[in-house]
C-alpha positions as CSV (number, residue, x, y, z in Angstrom):
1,X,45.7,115.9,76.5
2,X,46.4,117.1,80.0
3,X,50.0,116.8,79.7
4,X,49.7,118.7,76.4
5,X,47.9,121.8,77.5
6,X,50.7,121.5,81.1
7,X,53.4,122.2,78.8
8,X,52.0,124.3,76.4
9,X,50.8,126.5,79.2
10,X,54.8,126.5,80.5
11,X,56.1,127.7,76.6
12,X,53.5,130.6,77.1
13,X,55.0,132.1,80.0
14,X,58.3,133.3,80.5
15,X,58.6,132.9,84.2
16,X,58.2,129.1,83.8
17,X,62.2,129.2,82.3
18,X,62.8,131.3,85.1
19,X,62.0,128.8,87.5
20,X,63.5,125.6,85.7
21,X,66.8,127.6,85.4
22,X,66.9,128.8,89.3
23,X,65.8,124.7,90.3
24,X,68.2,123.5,87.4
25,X,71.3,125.9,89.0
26,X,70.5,124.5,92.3
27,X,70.3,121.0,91.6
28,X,73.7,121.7,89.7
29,X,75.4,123.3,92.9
30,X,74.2,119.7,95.1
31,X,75.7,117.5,92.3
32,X,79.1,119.3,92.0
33,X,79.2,119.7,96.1
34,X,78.2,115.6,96.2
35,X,81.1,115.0,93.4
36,X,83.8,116.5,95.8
37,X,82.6,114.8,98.6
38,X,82.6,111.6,97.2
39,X,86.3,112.1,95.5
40,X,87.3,113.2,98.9
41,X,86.3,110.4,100.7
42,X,87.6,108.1,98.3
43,X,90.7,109.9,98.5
44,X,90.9,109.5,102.0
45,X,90.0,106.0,102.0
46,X,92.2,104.8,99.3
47,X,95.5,106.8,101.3
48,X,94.7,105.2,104.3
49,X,93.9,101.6,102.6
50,X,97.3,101.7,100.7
51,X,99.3,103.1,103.0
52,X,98.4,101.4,107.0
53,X,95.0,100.3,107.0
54,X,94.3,97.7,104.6
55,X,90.8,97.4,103.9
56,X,90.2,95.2,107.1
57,X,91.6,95.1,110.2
58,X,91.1,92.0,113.0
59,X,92.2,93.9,116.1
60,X,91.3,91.5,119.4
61,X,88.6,92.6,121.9
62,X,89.2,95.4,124.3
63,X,87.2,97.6,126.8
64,X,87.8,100.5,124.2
65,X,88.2,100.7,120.5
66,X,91.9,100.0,119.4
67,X,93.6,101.3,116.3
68,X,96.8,100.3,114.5
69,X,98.5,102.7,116.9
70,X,97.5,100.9,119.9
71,X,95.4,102.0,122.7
72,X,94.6,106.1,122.4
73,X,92.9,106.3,125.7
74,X,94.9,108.8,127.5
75,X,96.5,106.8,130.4
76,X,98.0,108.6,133.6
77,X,101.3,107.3,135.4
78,X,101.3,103.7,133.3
79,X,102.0,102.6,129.6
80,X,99.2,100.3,127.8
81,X,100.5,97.3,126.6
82,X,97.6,96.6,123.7
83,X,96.4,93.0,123.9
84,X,97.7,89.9,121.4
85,X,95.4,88.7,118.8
86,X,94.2,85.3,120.2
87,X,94.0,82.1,118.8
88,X,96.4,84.3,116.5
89,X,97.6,80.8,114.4
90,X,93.6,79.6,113.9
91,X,92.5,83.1,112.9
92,X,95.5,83.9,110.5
93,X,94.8,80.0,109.2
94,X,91.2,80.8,108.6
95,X,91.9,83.9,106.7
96,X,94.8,82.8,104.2
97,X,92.1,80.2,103.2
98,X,89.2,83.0,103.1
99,X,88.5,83.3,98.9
100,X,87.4,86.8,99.6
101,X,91.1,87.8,101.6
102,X,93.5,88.8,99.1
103,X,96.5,88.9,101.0
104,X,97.3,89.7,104.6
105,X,99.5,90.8,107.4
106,X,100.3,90.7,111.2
107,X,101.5,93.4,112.6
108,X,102.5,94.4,117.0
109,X,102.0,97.9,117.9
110,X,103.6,100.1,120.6
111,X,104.8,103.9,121.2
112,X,108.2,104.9,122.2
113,X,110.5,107.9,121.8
114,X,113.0,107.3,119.1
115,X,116.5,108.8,119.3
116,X,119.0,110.2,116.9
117,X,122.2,111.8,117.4
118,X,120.5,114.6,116.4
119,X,116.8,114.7,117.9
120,X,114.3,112.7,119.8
121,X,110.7,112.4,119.0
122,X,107.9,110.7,120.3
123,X,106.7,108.0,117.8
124,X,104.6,104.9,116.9
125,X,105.8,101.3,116.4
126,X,104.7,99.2,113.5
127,X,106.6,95.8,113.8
128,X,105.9,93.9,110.4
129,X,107.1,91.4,108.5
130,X,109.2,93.9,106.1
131,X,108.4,92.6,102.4
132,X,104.8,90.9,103.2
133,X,103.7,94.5,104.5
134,X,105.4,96.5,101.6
135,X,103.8,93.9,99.2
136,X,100.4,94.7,100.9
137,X,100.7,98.5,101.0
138,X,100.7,100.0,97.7
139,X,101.4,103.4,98.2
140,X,104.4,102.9,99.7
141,X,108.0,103.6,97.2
142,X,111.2,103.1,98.9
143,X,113.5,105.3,97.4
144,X,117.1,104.7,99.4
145,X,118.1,101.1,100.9
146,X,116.2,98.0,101.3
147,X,113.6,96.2,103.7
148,X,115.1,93.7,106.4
149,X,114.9,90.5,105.8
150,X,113.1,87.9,108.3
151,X,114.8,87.5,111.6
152,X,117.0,91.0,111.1
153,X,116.8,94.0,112.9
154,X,115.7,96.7,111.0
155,X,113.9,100.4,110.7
156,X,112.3,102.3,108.0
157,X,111.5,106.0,107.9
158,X,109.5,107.9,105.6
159,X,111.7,110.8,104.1
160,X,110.2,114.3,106.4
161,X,110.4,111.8,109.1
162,X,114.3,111.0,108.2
163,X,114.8,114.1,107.3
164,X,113.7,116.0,110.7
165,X,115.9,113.3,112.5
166,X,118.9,114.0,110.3
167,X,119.7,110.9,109.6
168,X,121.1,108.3,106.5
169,X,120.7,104.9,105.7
170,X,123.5,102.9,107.8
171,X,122.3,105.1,110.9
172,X,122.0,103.6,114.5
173,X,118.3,105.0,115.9
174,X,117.4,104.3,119.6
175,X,113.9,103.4,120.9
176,X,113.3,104.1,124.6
177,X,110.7,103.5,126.9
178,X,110.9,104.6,130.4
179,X,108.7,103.4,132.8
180,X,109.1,104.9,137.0
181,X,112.8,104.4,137.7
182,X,113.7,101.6,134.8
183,X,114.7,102.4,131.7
184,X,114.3,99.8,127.9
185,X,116.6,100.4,125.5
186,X,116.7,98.8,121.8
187,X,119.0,100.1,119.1
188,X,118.1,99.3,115.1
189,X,120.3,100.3,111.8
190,X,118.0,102.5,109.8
191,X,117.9,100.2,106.5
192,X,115.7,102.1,104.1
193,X,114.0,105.3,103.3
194,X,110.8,106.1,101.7
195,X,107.7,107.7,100.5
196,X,104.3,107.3,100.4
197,X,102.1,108.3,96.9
198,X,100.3,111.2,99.1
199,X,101.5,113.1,101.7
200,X,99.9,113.1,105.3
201,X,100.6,114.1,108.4
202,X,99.3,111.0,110.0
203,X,101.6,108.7,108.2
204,X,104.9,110.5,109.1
205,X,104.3,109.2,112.4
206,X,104.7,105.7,111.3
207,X,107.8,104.0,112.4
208,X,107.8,100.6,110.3
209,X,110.9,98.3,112.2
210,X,111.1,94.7,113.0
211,X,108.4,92.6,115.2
212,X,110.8,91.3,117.2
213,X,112.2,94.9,118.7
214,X,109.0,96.3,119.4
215,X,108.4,93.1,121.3
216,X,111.8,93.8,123.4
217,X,110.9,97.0,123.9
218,X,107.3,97.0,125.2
219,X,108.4,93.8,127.1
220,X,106.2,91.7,125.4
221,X,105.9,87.5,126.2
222,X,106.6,85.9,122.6
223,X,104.8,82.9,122.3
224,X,106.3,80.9,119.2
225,X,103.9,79.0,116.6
226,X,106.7,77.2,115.4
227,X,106.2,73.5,114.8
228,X,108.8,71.4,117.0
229,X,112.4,72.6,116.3
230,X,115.0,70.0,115.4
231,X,118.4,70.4,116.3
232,X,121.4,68.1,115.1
233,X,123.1,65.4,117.3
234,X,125.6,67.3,119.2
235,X,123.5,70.1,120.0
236,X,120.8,67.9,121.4
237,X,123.3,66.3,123.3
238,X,124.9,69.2,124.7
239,X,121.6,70.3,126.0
240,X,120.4,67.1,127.4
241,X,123.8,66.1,129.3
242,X,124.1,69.5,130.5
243,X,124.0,69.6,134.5
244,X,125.1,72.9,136.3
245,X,125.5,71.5,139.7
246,X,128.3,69.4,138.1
247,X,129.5,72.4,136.1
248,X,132.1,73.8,138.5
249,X,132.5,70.6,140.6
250,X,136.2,69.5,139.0
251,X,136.9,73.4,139.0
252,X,140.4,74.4,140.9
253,X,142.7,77.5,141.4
254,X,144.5,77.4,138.4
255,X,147.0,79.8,136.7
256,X,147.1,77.8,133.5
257,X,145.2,79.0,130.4
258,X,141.9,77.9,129.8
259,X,140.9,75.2,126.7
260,X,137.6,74.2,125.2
261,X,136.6,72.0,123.0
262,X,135.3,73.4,119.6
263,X,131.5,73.6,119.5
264,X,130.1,73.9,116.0
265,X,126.7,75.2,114.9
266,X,125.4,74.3,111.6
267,X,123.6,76.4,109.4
268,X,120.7,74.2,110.0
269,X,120.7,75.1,113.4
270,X,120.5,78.5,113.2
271,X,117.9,78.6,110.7
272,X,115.6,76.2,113.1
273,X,116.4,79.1,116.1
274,X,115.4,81.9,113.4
275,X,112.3,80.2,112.4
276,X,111.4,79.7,116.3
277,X,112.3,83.3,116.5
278,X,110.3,84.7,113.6
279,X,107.1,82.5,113.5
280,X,105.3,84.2,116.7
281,X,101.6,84.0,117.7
282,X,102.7,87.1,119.5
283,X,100.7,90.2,117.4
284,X,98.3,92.8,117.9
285,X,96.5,92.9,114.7
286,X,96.3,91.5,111.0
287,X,95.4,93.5,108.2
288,X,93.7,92.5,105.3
289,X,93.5,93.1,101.7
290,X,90.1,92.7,100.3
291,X,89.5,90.7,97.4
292,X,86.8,93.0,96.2
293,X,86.7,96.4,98.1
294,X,83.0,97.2,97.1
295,X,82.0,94.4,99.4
296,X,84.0,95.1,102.7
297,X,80.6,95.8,104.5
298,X,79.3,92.3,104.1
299,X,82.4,90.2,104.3
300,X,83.5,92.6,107.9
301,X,79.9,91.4,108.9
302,X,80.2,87.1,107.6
303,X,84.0,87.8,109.5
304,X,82.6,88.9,112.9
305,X,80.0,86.3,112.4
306,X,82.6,83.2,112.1
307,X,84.4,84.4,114.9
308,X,81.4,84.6,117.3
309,X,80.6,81.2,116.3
310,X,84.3,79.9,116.9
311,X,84.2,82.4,120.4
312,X,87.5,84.2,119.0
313,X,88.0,87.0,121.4
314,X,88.7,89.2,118.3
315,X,86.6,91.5,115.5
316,X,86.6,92.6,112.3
317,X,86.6,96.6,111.3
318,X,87.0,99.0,108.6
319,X,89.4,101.1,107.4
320,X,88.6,104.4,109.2
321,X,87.9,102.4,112.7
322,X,91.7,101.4,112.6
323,X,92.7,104.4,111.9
324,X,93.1,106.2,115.1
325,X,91.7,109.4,116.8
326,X,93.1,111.4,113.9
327,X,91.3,109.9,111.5
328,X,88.1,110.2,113.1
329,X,88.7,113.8,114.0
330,X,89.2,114.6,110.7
331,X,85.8,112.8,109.6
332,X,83.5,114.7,111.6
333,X,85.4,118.3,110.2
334,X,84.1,116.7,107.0
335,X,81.3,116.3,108.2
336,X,80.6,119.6,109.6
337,X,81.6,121.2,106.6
338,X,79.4,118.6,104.8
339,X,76.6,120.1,106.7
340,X,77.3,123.5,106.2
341,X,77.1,123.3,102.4
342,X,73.7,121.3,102.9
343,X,72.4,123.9,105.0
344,X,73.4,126.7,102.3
345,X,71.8,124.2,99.6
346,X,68.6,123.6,101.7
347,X,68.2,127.8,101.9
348,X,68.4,127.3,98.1
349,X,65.7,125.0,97.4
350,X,63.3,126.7,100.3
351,X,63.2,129.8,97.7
352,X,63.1,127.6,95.0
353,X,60.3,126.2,96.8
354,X,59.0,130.0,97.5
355,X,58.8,130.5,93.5
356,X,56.5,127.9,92.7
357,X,54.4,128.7,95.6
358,X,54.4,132.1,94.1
359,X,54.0,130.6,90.4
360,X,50.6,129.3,91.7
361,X,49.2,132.0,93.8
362,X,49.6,134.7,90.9
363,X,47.3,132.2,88.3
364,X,44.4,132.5,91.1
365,X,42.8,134.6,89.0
366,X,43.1,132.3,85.4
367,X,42.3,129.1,88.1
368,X,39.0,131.1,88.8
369,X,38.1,131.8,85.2
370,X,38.7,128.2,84.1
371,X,36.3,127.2,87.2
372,X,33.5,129.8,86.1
373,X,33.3,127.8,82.5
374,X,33.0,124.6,84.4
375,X,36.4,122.9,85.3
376,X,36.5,121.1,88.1
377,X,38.8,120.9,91.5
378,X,40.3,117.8,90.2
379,X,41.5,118.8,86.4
380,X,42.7,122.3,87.8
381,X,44.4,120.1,90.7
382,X,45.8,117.8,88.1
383,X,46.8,120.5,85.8
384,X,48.6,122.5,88.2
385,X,50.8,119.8,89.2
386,X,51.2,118.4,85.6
387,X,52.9,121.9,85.1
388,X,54.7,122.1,88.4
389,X,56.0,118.2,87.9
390,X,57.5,118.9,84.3
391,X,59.1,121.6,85.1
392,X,60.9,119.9,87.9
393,X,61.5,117.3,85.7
394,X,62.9,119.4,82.6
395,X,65.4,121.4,85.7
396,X,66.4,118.1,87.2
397,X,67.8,116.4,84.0
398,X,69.2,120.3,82.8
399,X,70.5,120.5,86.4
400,X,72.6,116.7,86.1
401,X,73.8,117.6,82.8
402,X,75.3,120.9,84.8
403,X,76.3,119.5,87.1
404,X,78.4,117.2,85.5
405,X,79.8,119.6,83.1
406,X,80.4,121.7,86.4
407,X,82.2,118.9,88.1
408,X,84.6,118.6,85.0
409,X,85.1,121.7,84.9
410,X,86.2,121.9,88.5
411,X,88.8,118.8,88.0
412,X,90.5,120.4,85.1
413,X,91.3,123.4,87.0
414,X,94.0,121.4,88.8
415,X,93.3,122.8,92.3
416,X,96.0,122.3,94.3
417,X,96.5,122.4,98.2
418,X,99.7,122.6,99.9
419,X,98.4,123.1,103.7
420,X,99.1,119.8,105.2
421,X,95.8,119.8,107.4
422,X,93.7,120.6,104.0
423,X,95.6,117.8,102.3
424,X,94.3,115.2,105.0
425,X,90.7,116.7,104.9
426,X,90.5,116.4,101.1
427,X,92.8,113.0,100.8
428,X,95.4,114.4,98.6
429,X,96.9,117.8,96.7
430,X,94.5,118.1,94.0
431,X,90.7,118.6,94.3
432,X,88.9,116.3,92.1
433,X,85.6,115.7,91.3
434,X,83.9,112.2,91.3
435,X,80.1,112.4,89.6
436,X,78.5,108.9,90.5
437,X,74.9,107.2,89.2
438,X,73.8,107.4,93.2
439,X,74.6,111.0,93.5
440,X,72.7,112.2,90.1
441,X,69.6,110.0,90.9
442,X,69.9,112.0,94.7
443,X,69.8,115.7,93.0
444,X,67.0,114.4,90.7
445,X,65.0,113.0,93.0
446,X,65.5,116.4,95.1
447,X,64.3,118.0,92.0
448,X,61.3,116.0,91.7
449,X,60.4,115.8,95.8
450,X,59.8,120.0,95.5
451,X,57.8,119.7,91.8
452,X,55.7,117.2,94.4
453,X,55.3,119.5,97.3
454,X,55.4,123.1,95.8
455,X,52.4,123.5,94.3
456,X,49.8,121.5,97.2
457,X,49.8,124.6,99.7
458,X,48.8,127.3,97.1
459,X,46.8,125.2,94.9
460,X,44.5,124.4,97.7
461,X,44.2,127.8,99.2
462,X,43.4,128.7,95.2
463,X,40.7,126.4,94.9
464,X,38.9,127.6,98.5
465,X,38.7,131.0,96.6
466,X,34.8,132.0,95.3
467,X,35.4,131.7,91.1
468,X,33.9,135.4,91.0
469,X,36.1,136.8,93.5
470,X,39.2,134.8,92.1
471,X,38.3,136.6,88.4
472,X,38.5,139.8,90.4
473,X,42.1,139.3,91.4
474,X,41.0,138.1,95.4
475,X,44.0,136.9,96.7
């Protein structure tokens, strides 16, 4: 019956649409604002996931937060070698068993400036096994050439990157790192060219090439995991019998030509060398592929637990901590401008707020009538909010349905950026909209909090009023 004569008493007066339309268009604005905030950070994440991050990164332990770049600290007068990934084989063991690891990757870091004939630029390492990392990283299309193959030397661009170098597939690139008076030097054949599936600033910094160079160049011991090498007979033998104090000792002045016998190498060989070669325990990081992205949170926690428990000097982190400074720069701009839009929001709702108040001081006079023929504080209390309730309920669910019409709407405009720094901040070139079950129940349950609140301040200042004086118009 109370409910009844609530909404009956709403159909009476026009001001009550009023309201549920200004609470409805502002619960509308928080949904749409909450659906391109959560397609943006999806974006972002699912750029940086595809493209360098993985979902999980084991980085070792180190007295400040390392990303897959290496060691951003700014460091004067010395270059910071980041630390290896120890016990590298029993961690990578552990997580090719892991059910909940997809696949996985090792990777060494370092920064160097890379020459062309052309131009120099400062750039980062990555040195991966070539097809394992393109397997892993989705995003990434190579469009001219091919990968290196295990034990090759190798480098791949991304196309602006080859582009601003001037350079073509067959190309001979230089890295160079100079430290005081001394000078390292490694040249690599650029073997392939690509592109990732969105463009970003951050990524054309990336220099994918070999392990084993940005070893050499950062001067980096290489501890093999191999299992013993076997080599055949003769080469066994020729490095057993070998004595260099007995090397020169039959040696004379001679003007005769010089003979040696014929040494040969078998194929075997070789491939025992390359697999000593290839199979280091020597890396910075390994990057992992979830096998169900939803729960990264609690498999980087059971992760960080195993290796406390095994006291591996390594850890587990997300995404966006292995992404660098960059990354995290552009976070908290999202999350200023995140803050903005809820400050301009919360203005909203205070005069949404300010209407009901003002709903429920101008019925002081029917609230002192209805008291004079015998209601009581608590039915005019219950009353009051019965009407202020469903009309925060009716522009909460008229709000959603907005808002997701809104949100829609917004995606099939096509809104396109081409400003590389808006492109990063919204995590690709086209603004889209993502409505989600968490971020309707929010705006509703915003809707609802105010019905809640908005009516106790006046109502109760209402009440305090003498009936008489109240059916006079007090105020």
């Amino acid at each position: 019956m109370l409910l009844y004569l609530a909404f009956k008493n709403i159909i009476s007066k026009k001001s009550s649409f009023v309201i549920i339309l200004f609470i409805a268009f502002a619960v509308m604005l928080l949904v749409i604002t909450n659906a391109v905030f959560d397609s943006t950070e999806q974006g972002v994440q699912e750029t940086f996931v595809s493209s360098f991050t993985g979902n999980i990164v084991i980085r070792p332990e180190y007295k400040s937060p390392l990303s897959l770049f290496g060691d951003e600290t700014p460091v004067t007068g010395s270059l910071t070698e980041p630390p290896k990934l120890i016990p590298y084989d029993e961690i990578y063991s552990f997580l090719s068993e892991h059910p909940s690891i997809n696949n996985l990757v090792p990777q060494v870091s370092g920064m160097a400036v890379l020459e062309s004939d052309s131009e120099d630029t400062k750039c980062y390492m990555f040195g991966v096994p070539a097809s394992k990392y393109l397997e892993l990283m989705s995003s990434i299309r190579l469009i001219e050439g091919n990968a290196w193959a295990d034990g090759e030397k190798g480098i791949m661009l991304s196309k602006p990157y080859a582009e601003k170098l001037k350079v073509k597939i067959g190309d001979t690139l230089q890295f160079e790192i100079s430290e005081g008076f001394s000078s390292r030097i490694r040249s690599v054949p650029l073997t392939a060219i690509y592109e990732y599936s969105v463009d970003n600033a951050i990524l054309d910094k990336i220099v994918l090439t070999n392990p084993e160079t940005v070893r050499a160049i950062m001067d980096m011991s290489d501890l093999s995991s191999a299992d013993k090498v076997e080599f055949s007979d003769d080469i066994e033998k020729m490095l057993t019998d070998f004595d260099l104090e007995s090397f020169f000792s039959d040696a004379e002045d001679t003007s005769e030509g010089i003979t040696t016998d014929e040494i040969t190498v078998s194929s075997e060989d070789i491939a025992a060398l390359e697999n000593s070669y290839t199979n280091s325990s020597s890396w910075n990081f390994l990057i992992c592929r979830a096998d169900n992205p939803k729960k990264v949170k609690k498999l980087i926690k059971s992760l960080n637990k195993t290796f406390k428990e095994n006291d591996w000097p390594c850890e587990a982190v997300n995404w966006r901590s292995s992404a660098g400074n960059t990354a995290f720069y552009l976070y908290i701009l999202r999350l200023i401008l995140n803050i903005g839009i809820i400050i301009i929001l919360g203005a909203g709702f205070i005069v949404v707020n300010n209407t009901l108040v003002i709903n429920v001081l101008d019925r002081i006079r029917e609230i002192g009538t209805m008291r004079a023929i015998g209601a009581n504080k608590r039915y005019i209390t219950k009353e009051c909010a019965s009407e202020t309730l469903i009309m925060a309920f009716i522009a909460g669910i008229l709000g959603c349905i907005l808002g997701i019409i809104g949100s829609h709407v917004v995606s099939a405009m096509h809104i396109t950026f081409s400003n590389s720094f808006i492109v990063q901040l919204f995590g690709g070139t086209v603004l889209q909209t993502s409505v989600s079950l968490q971020n309707l129940l929010g705006a509703f349950s915003l809707s609802i909090f105010i019905g809640l609140i908005a009516w106790i301040y006046p109502l109760i200042n209402a009440i305090r009023v003498n009936p008489v004086e109240a059916m006079q118009g007090a105020k």
